[in-house]
N, CA, C and O atoms as a GROMACS GRO file, in nm:
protein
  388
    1UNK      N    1   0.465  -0.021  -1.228
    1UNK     CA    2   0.338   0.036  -1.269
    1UNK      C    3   0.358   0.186  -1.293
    1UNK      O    4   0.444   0.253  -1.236
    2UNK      N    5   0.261   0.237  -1.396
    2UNK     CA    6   0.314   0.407  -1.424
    2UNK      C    7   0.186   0.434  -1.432
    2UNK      O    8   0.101   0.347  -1.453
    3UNK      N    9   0.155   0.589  -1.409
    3UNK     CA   10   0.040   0.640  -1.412
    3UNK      C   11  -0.036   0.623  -1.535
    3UNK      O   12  -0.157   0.620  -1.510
    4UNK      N   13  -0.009   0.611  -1.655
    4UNK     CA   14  -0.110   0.569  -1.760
    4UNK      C   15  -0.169   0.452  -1.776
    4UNK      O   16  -0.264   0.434  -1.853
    5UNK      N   17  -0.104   0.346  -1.689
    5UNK     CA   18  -0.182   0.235  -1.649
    5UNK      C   19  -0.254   0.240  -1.567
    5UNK      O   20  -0.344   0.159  -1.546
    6UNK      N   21  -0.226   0.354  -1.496
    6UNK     CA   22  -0.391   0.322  -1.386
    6UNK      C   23  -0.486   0.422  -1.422
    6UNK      O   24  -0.592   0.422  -1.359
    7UNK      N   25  -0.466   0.525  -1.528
    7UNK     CA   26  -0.527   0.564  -1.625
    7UNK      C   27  -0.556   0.738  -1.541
    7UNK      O   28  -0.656   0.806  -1.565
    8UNK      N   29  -0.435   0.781  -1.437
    8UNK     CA   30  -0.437   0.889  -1.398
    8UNK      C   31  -0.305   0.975  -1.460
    8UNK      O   32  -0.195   0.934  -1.497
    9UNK      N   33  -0.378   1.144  -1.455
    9UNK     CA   34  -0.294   1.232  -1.573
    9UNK      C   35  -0.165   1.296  -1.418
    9UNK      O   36  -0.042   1.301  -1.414
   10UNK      N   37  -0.257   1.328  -1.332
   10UNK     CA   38  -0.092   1.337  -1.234
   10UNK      C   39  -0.152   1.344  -1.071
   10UNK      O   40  -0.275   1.350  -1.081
   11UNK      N   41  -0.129   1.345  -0.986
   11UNK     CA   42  -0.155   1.322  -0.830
   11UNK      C   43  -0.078   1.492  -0.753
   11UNK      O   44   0.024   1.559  -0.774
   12UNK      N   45  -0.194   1.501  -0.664
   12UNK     CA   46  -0.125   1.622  -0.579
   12UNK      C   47  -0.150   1.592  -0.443
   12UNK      O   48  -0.259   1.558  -0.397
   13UNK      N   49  -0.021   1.608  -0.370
   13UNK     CA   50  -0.030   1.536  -0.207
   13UNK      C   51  -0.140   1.700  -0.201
   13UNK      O   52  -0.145   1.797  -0.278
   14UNK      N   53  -0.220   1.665  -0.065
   14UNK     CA   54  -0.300   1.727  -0.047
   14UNK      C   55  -0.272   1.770   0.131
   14UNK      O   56  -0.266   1.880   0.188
   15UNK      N   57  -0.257   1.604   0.189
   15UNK     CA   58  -0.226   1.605   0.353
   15UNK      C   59  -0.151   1.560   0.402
   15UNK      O   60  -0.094   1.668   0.414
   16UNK      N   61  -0.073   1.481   0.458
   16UNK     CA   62   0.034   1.401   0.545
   16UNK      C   63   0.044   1.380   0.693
   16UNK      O   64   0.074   1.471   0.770
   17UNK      N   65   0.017   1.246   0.735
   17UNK     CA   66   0.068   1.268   0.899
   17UNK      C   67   0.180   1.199   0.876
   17UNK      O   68   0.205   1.099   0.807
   18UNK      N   69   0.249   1.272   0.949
   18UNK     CA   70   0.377   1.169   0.981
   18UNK      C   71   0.424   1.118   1.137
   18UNK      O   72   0.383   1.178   1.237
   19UNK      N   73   0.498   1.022   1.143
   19UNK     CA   74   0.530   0.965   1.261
   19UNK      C   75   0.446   0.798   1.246
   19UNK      O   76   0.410   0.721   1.334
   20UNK      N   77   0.442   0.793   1.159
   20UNK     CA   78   0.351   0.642   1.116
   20UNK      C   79   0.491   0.551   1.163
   20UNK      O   80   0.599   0.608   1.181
   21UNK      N   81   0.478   0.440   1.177
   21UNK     CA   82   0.545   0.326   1.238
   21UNK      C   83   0.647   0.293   1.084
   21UNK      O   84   0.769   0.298   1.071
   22UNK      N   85   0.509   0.248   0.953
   22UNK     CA   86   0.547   0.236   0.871
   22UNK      C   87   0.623   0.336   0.761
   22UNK      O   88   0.695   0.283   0.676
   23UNK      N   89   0.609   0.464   0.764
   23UNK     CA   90   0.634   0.608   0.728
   23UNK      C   91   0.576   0.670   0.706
   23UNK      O   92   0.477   0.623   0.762
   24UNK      N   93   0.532   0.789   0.645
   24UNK     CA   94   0.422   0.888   0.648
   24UNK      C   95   0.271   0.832   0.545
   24UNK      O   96   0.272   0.792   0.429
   25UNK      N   97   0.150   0.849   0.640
   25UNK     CA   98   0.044   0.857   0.511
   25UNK      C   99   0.070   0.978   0.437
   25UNK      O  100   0.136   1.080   0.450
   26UNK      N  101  -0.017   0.920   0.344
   26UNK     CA  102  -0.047   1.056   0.257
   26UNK      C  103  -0.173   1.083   0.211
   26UNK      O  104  -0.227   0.976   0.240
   27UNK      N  105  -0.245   1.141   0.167
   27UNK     CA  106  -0.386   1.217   0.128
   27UNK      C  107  -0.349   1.282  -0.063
   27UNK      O  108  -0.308   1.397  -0.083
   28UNK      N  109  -0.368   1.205  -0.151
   28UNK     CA  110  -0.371   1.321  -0.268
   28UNK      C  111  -0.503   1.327  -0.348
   28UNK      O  112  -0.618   1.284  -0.338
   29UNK      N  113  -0.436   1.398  -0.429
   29UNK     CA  114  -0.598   1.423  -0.518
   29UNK      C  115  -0.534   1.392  -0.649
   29UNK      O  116  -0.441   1.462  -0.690
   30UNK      N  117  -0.600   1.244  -0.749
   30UNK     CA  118  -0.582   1.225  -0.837
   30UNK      C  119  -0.648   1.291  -0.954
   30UNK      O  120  -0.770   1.307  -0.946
   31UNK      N  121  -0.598   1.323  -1.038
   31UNK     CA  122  -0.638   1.417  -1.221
   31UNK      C  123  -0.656   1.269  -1.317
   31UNK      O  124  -0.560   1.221  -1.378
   32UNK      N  125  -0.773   1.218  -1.319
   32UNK     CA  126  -0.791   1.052  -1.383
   32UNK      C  127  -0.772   1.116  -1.534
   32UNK      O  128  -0.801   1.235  -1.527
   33UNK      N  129  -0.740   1.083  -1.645
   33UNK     CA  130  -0.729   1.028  -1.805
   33UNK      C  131  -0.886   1.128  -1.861
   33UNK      O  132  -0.909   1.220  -1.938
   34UNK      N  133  -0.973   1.032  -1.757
   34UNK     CA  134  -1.144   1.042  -1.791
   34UNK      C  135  -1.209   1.214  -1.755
   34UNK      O  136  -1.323   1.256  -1.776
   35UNK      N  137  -1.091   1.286  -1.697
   35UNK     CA  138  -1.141   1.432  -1.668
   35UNK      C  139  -1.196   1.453  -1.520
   35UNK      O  140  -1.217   1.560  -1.464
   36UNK      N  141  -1.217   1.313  -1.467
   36UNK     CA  142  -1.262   1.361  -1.294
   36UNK      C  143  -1.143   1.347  -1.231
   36UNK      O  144  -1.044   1.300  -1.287
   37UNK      N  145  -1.145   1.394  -1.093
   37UNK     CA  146  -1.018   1.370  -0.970
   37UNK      C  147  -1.118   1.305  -0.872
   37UNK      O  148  -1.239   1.300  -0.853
   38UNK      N  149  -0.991   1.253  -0.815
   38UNK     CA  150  -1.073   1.136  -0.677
   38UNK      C  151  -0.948   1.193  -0.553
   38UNK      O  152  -0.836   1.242  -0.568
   39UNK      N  153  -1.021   1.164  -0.445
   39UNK     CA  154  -0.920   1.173  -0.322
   39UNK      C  155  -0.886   1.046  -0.261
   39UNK      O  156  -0.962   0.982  -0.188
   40UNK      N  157  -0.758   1.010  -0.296
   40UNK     CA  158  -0.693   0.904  -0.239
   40UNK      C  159  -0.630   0.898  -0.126
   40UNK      O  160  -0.558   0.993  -0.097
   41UNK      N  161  -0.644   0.766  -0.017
   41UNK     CA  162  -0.534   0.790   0.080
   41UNK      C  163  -0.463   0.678   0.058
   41UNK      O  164  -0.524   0.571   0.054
   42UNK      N  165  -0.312   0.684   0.039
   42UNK     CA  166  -0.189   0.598  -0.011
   42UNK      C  167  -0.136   0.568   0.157
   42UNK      O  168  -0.148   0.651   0.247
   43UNK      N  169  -0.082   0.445   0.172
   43UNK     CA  170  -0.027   0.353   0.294
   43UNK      C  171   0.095   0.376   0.239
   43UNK      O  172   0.117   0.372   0.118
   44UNK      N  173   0.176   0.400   0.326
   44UNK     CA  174   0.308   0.332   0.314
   44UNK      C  175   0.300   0.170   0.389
   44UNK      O  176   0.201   0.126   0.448
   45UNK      N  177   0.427   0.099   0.368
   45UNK     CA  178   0.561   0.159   0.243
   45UNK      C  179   0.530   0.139   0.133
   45UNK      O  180   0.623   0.178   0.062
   46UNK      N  181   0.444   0.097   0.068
   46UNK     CA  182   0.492   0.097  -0.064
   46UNK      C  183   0.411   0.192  -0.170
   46UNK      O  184   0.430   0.199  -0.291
   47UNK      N  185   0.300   0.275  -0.080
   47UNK     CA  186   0.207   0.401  -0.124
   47UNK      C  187   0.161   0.396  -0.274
   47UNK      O  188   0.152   0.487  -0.356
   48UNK      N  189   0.129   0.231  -0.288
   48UNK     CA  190   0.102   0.205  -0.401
   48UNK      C  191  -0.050   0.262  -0.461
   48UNK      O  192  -0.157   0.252  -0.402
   49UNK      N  193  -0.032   0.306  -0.558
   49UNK     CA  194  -0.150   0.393  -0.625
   49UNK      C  195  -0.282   0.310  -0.648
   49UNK      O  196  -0.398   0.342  -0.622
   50UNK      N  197  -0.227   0.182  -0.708
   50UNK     CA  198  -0.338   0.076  -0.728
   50UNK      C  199  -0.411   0.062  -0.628
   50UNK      O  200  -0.532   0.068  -0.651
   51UNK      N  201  -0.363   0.037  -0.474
   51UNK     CA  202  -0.418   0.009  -0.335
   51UNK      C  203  -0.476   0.075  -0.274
   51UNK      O  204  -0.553   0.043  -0.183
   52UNK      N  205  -0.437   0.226  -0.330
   52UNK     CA  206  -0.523   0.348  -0.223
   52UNK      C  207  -0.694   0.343  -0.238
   52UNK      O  208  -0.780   0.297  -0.313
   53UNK      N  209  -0.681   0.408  -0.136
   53UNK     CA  210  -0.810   0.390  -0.064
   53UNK      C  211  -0.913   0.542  -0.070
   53UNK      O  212  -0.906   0.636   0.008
   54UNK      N  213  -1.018   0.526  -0.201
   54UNK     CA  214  -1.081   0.629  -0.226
   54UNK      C  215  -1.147   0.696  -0.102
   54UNK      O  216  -1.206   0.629  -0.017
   55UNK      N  217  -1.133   0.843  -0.094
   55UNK     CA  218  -1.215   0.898   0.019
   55UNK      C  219  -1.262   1.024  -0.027
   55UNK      O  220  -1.220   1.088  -0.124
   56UNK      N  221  -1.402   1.069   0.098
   56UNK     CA  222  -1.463   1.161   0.036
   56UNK      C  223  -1.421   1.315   0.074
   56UNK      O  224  -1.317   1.308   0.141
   57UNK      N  225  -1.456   1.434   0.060
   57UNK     CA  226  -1.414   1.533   0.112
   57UNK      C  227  -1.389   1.518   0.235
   57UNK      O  228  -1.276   1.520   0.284
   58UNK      N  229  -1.522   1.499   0.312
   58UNK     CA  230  -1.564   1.529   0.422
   58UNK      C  231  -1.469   1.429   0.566
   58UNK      O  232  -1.463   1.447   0.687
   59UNK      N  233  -1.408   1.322   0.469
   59UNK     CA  234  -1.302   1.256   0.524
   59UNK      C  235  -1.150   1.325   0.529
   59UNK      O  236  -1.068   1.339   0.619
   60UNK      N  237  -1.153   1.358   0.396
   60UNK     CA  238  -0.993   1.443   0.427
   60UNK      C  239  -0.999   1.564   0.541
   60UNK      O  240  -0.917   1.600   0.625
   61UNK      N  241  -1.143   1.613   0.506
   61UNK     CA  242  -1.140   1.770   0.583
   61UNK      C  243  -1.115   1.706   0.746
   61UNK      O  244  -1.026   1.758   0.813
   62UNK      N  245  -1.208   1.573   0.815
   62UNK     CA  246  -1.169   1.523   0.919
   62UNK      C  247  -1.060   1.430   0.971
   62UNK      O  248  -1.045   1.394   1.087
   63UNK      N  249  -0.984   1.396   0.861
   63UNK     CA  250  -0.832   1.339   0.881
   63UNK      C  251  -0.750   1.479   0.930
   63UNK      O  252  -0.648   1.468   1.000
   64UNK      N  253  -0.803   1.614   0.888
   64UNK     CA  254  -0.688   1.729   0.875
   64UNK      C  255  -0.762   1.794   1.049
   64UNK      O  256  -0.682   1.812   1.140
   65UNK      N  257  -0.858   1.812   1.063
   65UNK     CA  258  -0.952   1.878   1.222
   65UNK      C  259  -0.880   1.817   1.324
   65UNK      O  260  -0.809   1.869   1.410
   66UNK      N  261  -0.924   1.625   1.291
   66UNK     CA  262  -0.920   1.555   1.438
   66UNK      C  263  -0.852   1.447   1.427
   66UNK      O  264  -0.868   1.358   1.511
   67UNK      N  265  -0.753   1.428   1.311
   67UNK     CA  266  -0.658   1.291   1.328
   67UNK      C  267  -0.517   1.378   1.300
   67UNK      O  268  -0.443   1.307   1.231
   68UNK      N  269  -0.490   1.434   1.313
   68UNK     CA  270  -0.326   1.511   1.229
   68UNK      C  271  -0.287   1.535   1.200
   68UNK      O  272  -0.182   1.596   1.221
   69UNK      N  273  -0.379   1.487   1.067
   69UNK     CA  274  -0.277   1.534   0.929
   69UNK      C  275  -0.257   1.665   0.885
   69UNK      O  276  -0.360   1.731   0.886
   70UNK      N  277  -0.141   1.733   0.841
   70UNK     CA  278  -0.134   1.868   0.820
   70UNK      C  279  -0.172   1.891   0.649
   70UNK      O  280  -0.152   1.816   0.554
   71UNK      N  281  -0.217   1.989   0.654
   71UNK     CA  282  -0.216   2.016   0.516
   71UNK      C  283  -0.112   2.062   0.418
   71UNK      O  284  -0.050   2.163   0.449
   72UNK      N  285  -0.078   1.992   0.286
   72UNK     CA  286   0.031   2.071   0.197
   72UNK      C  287   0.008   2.136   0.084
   72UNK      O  288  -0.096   2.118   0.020
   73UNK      N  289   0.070   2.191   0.060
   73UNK     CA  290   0.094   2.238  -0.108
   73UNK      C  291   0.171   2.235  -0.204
   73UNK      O  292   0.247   2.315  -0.257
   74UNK      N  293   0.144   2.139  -0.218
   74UNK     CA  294   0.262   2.065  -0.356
   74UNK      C  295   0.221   2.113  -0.481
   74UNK      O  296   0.101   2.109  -0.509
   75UNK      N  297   0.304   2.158  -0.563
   75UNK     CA  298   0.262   2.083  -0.678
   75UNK      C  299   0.238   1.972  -0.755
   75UNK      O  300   0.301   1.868  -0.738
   76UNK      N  301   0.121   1.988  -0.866
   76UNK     CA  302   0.093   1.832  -0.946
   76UNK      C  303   0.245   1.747  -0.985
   76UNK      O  304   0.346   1.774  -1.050
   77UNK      N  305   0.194   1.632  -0.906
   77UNK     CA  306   0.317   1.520  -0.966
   77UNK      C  307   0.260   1.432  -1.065
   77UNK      O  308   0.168   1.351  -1.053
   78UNK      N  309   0.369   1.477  -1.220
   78UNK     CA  310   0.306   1.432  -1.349
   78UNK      C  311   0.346   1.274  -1.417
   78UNK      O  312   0.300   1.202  -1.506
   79UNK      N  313   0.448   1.269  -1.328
   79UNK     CA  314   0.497   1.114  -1.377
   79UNK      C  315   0.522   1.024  -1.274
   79UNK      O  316   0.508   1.062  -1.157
   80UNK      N  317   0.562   0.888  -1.305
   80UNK     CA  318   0.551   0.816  -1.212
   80UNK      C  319   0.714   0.877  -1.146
   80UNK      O  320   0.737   0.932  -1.039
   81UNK      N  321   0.803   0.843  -1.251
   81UNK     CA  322   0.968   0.902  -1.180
   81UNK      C  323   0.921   1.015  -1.042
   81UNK      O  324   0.941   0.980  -0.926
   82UNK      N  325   0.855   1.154  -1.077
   82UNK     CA  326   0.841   1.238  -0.988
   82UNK      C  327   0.758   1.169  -0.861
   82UNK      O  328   0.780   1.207  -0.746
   83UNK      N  329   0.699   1.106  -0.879
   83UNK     CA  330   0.649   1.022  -0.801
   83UNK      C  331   0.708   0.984  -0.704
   83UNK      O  332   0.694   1.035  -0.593
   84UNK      N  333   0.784   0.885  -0.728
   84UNK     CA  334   0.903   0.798  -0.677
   84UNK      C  335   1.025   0.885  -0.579
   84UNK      O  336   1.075   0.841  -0.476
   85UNK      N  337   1.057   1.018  -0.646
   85UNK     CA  338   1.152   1.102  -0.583
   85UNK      C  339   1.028   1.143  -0.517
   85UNK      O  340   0.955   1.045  -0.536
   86UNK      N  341   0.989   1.193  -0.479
   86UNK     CA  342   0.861   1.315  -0.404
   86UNK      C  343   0.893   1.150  -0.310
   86UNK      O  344   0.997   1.169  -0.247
   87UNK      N  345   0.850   1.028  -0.286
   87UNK     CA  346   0.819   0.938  -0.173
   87UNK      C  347   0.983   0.921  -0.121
   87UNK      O  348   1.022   0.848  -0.030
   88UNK      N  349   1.037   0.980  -0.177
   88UNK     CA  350   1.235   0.947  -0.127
   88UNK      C  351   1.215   1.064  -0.089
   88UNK      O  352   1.253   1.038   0.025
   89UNK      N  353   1.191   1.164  -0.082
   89UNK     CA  354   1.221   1.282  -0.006
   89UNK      C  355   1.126   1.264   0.093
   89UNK      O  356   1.183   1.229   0.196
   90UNK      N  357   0.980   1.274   0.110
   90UNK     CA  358   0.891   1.264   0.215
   90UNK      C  359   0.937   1.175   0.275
   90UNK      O  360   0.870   1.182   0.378
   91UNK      N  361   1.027   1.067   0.295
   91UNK     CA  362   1.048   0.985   0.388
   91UNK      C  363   1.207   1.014   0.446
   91UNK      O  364   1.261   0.974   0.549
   92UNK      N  365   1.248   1.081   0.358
   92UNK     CA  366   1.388   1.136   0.447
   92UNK      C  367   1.398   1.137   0.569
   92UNK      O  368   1.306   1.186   0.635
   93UNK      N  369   1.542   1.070   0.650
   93UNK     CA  370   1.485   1.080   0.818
   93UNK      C  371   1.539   1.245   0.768
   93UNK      O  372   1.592   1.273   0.661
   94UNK      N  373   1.498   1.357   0.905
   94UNK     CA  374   1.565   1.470   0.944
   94UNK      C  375   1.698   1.480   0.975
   94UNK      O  376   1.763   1.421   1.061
   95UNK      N  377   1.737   1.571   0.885
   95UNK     CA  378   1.912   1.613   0.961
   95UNK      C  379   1.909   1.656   1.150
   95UNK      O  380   1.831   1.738   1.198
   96UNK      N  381   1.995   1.593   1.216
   96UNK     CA  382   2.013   1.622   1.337
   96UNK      C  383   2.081   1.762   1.362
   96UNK      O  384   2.174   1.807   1.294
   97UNK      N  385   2.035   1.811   1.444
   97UNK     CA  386   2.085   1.940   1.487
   97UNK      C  387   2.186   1.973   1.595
   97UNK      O  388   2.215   2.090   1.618
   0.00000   0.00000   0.00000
């Protein structure tokens, strides 16, 4: 599946908790085809775009207060490829020290 099929122009992670069982949520804000953005929250593993789960501000702002999630600043991810690398890096285990 690629982003012009689900009829969005590019996605920006917005939040992240990590330590999920399954691997990190994520929080972005989709740029739709149609000129609006929506706030999505994507499941891993497979943080499929089709599946996410629309939410409202007032949910992200309380996923970020009183559930964990930290806030990021990414830049817009414009294709599905960048996509795909951006979820291979966010799931990287950590180099040991």
């Amino acid at each position: 599946m690629n982003f012009k099929e689900l009829g969005i122009n590019s996605v920006t992670p917005v939040a992240k908790l990590e330590g999920g069982l399954n691997g990190v949520r994520l929080i972005v804000e989709a740029r739709r085809e149609k000129g609006y953005t929506e706030i999505l929250s994507v499941l891993p593993p497979g943080y499929d775009l089709s599946k996410a789960i629309p939410i409202k501000q007032y949910i992200l702002e309380s996923a970020v207060a009183k559930h964990g999630y930290k806030p990021v600043e990414e830049p817009p991810i414009t294709s599905f490829e960048q996509y795909e690398e951006y979820l291979t890096q966010l799931n990287k285990p950590e180099a040991k020290k």
